[in-house]
KESE-367096 format. One line per field, with one value per residue: residue number from 1; chain; z, y negated, x negated of N, C-alpha, C in turn. Coordinates in steps of 0.05 Angstrom, whole numbers, plus 5000, padded with zeros to 4 digits. Example, Ala and Ser with C-alpha at 12.3 -4.5 7.8 and 13.67 -1.06 7.14 Angstrom:
// residues 2
i	1,2
ch	A,A
n_pz	5156,5142
n_py	5114,5045
n_px	4736,4743
ca_pz	5156,5143
ca_py	5090,5021
ca_px	4754,4727
c_pz	5156,5157
c_py	5066,4999
c_px	4736,4742
***
This chain:
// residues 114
i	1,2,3,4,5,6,7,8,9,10,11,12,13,14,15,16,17,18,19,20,21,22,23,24,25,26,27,28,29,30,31,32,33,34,35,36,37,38,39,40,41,42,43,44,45,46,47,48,49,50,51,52,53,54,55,56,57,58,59,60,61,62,63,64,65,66,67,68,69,70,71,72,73,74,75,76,77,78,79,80,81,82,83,84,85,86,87,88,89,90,91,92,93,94,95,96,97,98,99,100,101,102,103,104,105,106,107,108,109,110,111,112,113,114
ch	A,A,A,A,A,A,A,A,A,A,A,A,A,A,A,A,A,A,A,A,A,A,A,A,A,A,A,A,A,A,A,A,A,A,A,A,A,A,A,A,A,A,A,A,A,A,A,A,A,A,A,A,A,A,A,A,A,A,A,A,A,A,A,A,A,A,A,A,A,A,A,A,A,A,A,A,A,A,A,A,A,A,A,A,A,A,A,A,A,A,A,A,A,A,A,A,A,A,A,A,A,A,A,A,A,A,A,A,A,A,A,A,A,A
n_pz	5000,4990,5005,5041,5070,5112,5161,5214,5258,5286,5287,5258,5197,5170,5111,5093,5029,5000,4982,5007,5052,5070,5070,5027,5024,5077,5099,5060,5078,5141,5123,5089,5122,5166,5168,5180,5235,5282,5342,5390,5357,5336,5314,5260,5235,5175,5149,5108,5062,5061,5056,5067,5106,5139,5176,5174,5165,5201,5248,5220,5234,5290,5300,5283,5322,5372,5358,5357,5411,5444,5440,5456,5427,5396,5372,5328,5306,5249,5211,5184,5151,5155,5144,5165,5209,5241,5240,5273,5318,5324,5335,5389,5373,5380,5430,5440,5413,5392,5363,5330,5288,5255,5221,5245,5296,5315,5312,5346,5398,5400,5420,5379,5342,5286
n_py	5024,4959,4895,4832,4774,4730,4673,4637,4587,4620,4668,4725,4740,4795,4806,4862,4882,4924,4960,5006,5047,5106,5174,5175,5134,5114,5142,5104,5066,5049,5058,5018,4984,4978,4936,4895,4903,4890,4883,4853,4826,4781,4789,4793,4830,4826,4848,4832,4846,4906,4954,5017,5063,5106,5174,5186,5128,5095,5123,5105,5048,5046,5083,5030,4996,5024,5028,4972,4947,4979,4951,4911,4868,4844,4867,4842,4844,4819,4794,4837,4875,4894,4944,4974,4957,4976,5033,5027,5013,5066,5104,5076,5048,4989,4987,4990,4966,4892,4853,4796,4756,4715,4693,4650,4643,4694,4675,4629,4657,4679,4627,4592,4539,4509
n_px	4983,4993,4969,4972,4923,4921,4905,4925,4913,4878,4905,4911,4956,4984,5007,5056,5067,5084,5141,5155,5143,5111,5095,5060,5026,5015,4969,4924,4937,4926,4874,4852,4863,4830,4781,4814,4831,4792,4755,4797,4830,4880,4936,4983,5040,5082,5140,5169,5176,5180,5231,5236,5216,5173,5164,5119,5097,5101,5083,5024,5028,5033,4983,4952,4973,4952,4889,4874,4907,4864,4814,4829,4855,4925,4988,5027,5101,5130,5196,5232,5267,5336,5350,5301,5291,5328,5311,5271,5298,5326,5292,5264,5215,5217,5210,5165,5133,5129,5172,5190,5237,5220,5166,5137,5156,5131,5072,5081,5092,5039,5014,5006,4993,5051
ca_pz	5000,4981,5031,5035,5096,5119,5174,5219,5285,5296,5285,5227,5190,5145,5088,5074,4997,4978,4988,5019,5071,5074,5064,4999,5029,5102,5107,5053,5089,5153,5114,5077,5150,5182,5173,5195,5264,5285,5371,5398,5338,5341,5292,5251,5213,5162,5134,5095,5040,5065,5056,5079,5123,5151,5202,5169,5165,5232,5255,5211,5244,5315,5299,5277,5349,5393,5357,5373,5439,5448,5436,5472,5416,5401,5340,5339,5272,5237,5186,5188,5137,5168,5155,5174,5244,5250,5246,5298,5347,5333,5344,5404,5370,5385,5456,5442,5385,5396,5337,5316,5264,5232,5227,5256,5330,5322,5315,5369,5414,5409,5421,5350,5327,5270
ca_py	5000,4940,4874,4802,4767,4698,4667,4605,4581,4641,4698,4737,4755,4819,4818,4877,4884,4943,4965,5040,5052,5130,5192,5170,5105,5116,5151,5099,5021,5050,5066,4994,4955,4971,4909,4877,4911,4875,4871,4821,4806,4776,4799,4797,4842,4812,4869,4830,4867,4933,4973,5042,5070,5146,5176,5181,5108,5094,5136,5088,5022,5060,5077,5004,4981,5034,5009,4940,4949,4992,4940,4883,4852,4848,4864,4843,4855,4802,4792,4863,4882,4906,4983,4976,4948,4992,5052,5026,5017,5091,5117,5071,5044,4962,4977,4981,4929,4862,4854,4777,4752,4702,4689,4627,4662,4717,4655,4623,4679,4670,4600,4577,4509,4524
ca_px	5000,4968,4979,4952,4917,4926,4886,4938,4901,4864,4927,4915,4986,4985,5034,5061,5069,5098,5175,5155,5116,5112,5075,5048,5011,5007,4944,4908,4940,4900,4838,4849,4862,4806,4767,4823,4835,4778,4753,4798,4847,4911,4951,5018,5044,5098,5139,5191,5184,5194,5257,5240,5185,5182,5156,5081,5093,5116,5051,5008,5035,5031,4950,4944,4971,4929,4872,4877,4897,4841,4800,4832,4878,4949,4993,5059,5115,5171,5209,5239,5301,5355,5358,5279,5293,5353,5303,5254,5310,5342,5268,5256,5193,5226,5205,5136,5126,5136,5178,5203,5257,5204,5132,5138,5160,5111,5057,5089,5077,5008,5017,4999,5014,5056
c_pz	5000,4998,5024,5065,5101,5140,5193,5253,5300,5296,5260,5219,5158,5129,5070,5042,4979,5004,5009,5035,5087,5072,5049,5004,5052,5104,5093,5063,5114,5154,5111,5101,5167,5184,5186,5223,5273,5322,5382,5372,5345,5310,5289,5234,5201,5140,5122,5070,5037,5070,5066,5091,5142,5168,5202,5169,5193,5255,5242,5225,5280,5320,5301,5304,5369,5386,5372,5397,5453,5454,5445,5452,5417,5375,5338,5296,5269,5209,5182,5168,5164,5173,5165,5205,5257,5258,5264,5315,5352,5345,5379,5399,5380,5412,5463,5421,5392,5362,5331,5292,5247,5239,5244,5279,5324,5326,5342,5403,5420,5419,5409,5347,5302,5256
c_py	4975,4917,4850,4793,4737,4689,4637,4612,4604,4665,4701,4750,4774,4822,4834,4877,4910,4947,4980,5035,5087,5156,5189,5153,5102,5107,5127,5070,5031,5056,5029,4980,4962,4946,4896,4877,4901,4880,4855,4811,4797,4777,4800,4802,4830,4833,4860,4828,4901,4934,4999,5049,5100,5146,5177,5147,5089,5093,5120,5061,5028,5057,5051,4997,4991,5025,4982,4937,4956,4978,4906,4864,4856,4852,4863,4838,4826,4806,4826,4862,4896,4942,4981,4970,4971,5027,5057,5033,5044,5111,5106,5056,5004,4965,4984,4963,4909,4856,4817,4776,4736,4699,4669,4636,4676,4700,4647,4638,4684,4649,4584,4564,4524,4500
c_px	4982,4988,4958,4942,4914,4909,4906,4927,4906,4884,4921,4941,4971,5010,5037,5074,5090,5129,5173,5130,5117,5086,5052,5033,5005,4975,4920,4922,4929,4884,4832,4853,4849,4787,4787,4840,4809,4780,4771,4816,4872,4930,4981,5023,5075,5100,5169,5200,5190,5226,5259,5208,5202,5163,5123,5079,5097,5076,5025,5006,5027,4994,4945,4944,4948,4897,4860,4882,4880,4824,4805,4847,4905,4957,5018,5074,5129,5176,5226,5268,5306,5350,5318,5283,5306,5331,5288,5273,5320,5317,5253,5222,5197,5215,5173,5114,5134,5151,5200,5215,5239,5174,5119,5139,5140,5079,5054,5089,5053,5003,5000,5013,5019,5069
***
């Protein structure tokens, strides 16, 4: 899955790019976001272009966080479609993401001027 990276007073936002986030792309968007799990990042993932995501993809976004926590950063979600949210909450994954409606709040949470 291919994504873009932004840089706003010191939070890096990751924009996801592709529709699917599954089997098929899992395993190679956390080969490709290693550089940007970084010691110490603050991070935001911006997945409002996803529409479906499975449970290998789930498990990809999951790695991403233990990472980073690991290592003393944070990584928090927005922008979320609907049936995308809808599957965190039936999985229970909403109560360990920090998950905002816009980019702007998930910023804000860091307490980035925005």
């Amino acid at each position: 899955m291919e994504f873009t990276t932004e840089t706003v007073s010191g939070v890096t936002i990751v924009t996801l790019l592709g529709e699917t986030l599954d089997a098929s792309n899992a395993k190679a968007l956390k080969t490709d976001l290693v550089p940007v799990l970084a010691p110490g990042a603050k991070l935001v993932f911006d997945m409002k272009a996803l529409r479906f995501v499975d449970s290998s993809g789930l498990g990809a976004l999951l790695s991403c966080l233990r990472q980073v926590h690991s290592s003393g950063g944070d990584l928090k979600l927005c922008e979320m479609a609907k049936t995308v949210r809808a599957l965190f909450e039936l999985v229970r994954m909403h109560r360990i993401f920090e998950i905002y409606s816009s980019r702007e709040e998930a910023l804000r949470s860091y307490g980035a001027e925005v």
